[in-house]
N, C-alpha and C positions, 0 to 999 in steps of 0.2 A: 277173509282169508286167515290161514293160522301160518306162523313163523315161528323156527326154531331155530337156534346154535348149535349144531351137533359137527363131530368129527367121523366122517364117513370110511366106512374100510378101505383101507390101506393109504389113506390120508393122516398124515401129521398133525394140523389145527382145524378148528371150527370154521366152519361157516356157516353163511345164512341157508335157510332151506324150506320149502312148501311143505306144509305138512299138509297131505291126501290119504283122511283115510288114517290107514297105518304104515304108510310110503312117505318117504324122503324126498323132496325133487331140488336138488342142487341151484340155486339161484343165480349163480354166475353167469356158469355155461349156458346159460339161456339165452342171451343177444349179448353184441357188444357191448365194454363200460357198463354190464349187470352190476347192480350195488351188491357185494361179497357180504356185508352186513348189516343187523338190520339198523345202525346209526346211520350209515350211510342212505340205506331205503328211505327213512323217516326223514334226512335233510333232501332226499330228492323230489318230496311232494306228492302231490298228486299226478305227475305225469309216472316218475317211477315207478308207482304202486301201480297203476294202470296198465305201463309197459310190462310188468311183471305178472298180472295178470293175463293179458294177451297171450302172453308167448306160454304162460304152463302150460296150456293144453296140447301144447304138439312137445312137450319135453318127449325121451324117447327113454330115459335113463332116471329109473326109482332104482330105491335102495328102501328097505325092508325098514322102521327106524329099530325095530329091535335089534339089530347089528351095527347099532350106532351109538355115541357116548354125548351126551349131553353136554353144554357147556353152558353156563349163567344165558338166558333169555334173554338178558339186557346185559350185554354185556360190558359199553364204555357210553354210561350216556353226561351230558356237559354236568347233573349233578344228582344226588338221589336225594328228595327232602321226606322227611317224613313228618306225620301227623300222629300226635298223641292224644290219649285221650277225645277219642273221637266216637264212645260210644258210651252209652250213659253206664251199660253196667259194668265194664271195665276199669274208669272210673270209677266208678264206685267202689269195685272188690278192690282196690290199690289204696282207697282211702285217700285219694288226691280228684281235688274238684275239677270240676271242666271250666277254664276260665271263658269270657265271653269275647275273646281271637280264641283261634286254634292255635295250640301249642304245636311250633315246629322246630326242624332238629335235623341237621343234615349226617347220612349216614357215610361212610368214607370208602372210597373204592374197592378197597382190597377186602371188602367183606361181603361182596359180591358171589354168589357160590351156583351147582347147577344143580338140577333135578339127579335122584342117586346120587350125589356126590357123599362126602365123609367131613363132616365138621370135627375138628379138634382143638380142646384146647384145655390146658396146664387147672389142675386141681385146686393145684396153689392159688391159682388168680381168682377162682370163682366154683363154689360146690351150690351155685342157685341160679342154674339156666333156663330160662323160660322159652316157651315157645309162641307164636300170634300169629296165627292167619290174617293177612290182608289183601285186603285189595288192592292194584299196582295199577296207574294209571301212567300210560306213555304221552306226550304231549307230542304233537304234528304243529302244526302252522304257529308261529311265534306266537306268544301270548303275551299281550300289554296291555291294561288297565280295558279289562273285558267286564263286562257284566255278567252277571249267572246266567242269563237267559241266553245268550251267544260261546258260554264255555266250552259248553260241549263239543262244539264246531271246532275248538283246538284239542280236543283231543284224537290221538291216532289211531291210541287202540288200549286195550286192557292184558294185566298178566296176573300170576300171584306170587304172594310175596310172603317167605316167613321172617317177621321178624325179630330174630331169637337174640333174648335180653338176658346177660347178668345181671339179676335181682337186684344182689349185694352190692355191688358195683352204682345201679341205679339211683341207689337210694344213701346212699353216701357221697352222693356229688351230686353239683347243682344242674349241671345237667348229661342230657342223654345221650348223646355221639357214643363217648367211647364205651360205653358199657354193651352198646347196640351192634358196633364196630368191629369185633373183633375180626380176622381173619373166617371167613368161612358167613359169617352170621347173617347174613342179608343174602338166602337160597330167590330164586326168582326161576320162573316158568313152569311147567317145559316148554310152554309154547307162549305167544305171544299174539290175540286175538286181535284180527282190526274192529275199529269202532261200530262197525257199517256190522258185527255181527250181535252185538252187544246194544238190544234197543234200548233196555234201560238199565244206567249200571247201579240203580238202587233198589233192581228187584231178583237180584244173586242171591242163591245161598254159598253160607261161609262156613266152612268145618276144619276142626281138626283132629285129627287120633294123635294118639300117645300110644307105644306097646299093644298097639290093638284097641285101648280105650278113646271112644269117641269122647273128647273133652272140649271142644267149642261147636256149635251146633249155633246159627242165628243166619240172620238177613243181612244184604248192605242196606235195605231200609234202615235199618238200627242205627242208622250214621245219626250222632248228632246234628254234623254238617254236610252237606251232601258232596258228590262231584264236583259240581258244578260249583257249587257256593266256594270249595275250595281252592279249585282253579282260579275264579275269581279274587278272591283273597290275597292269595298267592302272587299275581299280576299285578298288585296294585302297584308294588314295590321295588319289582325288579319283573326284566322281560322273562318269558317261562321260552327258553329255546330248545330247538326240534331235540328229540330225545331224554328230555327232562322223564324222570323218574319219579312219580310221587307216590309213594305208601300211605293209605288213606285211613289210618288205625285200626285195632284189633277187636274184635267184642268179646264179652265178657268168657268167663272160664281160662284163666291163666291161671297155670298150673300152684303160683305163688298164694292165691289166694283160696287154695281146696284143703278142705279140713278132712283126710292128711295132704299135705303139700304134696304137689307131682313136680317135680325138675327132672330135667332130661339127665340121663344115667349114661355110663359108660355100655357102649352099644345098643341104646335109645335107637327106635326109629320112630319119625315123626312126617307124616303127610298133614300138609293142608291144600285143600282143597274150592275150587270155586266152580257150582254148576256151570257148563255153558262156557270154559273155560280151560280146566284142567286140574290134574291134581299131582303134586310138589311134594317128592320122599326127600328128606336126608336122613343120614348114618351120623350115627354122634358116638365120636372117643372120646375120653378123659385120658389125660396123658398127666401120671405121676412124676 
C-alpha cells in the first residue's frame, strides 16, 4: 500500500491517506479509532495496517491528490538517524573514507519538509547547499539486537529522502546534525511504500535532477552497507522503535564535487527520486 500526509480541501491539517492511483482516500473516516497518522498506523502493527486495508475498498469518498497539499511523509517519527557515507563513490568525491561502522548522525525535527514544498534559508549562513537522494527506511515491529538475516521483518516500509547539506558548514565542524538540520532540509515522500511492495530494497534506482540536469543516476545496490546490514547495526545499541526514520546515504554526483560545482541556487528546484516508489520536488529560496 502507499501512504501519504496531505491537507485535503477545505481542511485545515494533514492527515493520513491511501494513495489509489491518483486518489486520496482519507484514513480516518474509515472505521472507528482509524490511526489519523501514519505514526500512529506504524505503532498499531500489523492489525491496523490490515484493518486499514480491509475497509479501503468500500471507502465512498476520493479526492483527486492533485487538489491536495502535501505535508512531510514522515512526519513525527521517535528519531531520524542517518547514514553517511554509505556509498563508495560519494565517498570518494568528498575525499572522506568509509570507516569500517557506518557513520551515523541524527537529523533534527524541524528540518522535516514535504514534497513541493519551498526550503529557505539566509546567504549569510551558507552559499554551498548540496542536495542527496536517499533512500528512507521506516522501521515497524521494535528492533533489538537483530541480525541481518531477520531485519528486514522490522521494517514497515520505504520512502525518499533528500538530504540537503551545507557543504561549508559540514566541513568546518566535526560533525553533521547541524549542517544537515537546517529548517526545511530533510524533504521526505510524497508517499510512503509498505514493505510488502518493495521485494528488494537493494535493487531501486536512485536519481536526482538539479534545474532540469540529471545529476545522480545509480542503484541502492551501490550501498556499501545494505538495509538490512544497517538495521542490524543500528539494533545493536539501542532498541530501533515503531516509526524510526533512517536515511541510508547518498551515491555519488553531489553537486560539491562537480567540476564546475552545482549548489542549489536561489529558485533551484530539485526532485529526487526512487523507482517503485516516487519522486520528491523542493523549491529553494535564498534569503538575503
Amino acid at each position: 500500500m502507499r501512504f501519504a500526509h496531505v491537507t485535503l480541501p477545505g481542511h485545515d491539517r494533514p492527515q493520513l491517506v491511501v494513495v489509489d492511483g491518483e486518489d486520496a482516500i482519507a484514513v480516518g473516516p474509515l472505521f472507528r479509532d482509524a490511526p489519523t497518522s501514519l505514526q500512529q498506523l506504524v505503532e498499531g502493527g500489523d492489525a491496523a495496517l490490515a484493518a486499514v486495508r480491509d475497509a479501503v475498498g468500500t471507502a465512498s469518498v476520493r479526492v483527486a491528490l492533485a487538489e491536495c497539499v502535501f505535508a512531510p511523509a514522515v512526519a513525527a517519527p521517535p528519531i531520524v538517524l542517518a547514514i553517511g557515507l554509505n556509498y563508495a563513490a560519494h565517498s570518494s568525491e568528498l575525499g572522506l573514507k568509509a570507516d569500517k561502522a557506518p557513520t551515523v548522525f541524527v537529523l533534527w525535527p524541524n528540518s522535516l519538509a514535504a514534497h513541493e514544498a519551498t526550503t529557505r534559508w539566509p546567504r549569510a549562513l551558507s552559499d554551498a547547499v548540496d542536495y542527496e537522494a536517499e533512500l528512507g527506511v521506516i522501521i515497524g515491529a521494535p528492533a533489538r539486537d537483530v541480525s541481518p538475516e531477520d531485519a528486514l521483518d522490522h521494517v514497515w516500509g520505504y520512502t525518499v529522502v533528500n538530504d540537503i547539506t551545507a557543504r561549508d558548514i559540514q566541513f568546518a565542524e566535526a560533525q553533521w546534525s547541524r549542517c544537515k538540520s537546517f529548517d526545511g532540509f530533510t524533504p521526505t515522500g510524497p508517499f510512503v511504500v509498505t514493505a510488502d511492495e518493495i521485494p528488494d530494497p537493494q535493487d531501486l534506482h536512485i536519481w536526482a535532477v538539479v534545474d532540469g540536469q540529471t545529476v545522480q543516476d545509480a542503484t541502492t545496490g551501490q550501498m556499501i552497507r545494505s538495509v538490512a546490514t544497517l538495521v542490524s547495526h543500528l539494533s545493536q545499541s539501542a532498541t530501533l522503535l515503531p516509526g524510526t526514520l533512517i536515511s541510508t546515504g547518498s551515491p555519488g554526483g553531489a553537486g560539491y564535487s562537480r567540476d564546475p560545482q552545482i549548489f542549489l541556487r536561489d529558485r533551484s528546484t530539485v526532485t529526487v527520486g526512487i523507482d517503485g516508489i516516487g519522486e520528491l520536488t523542493t523549491h529553494c529560496r535564498i534569503i538575503d
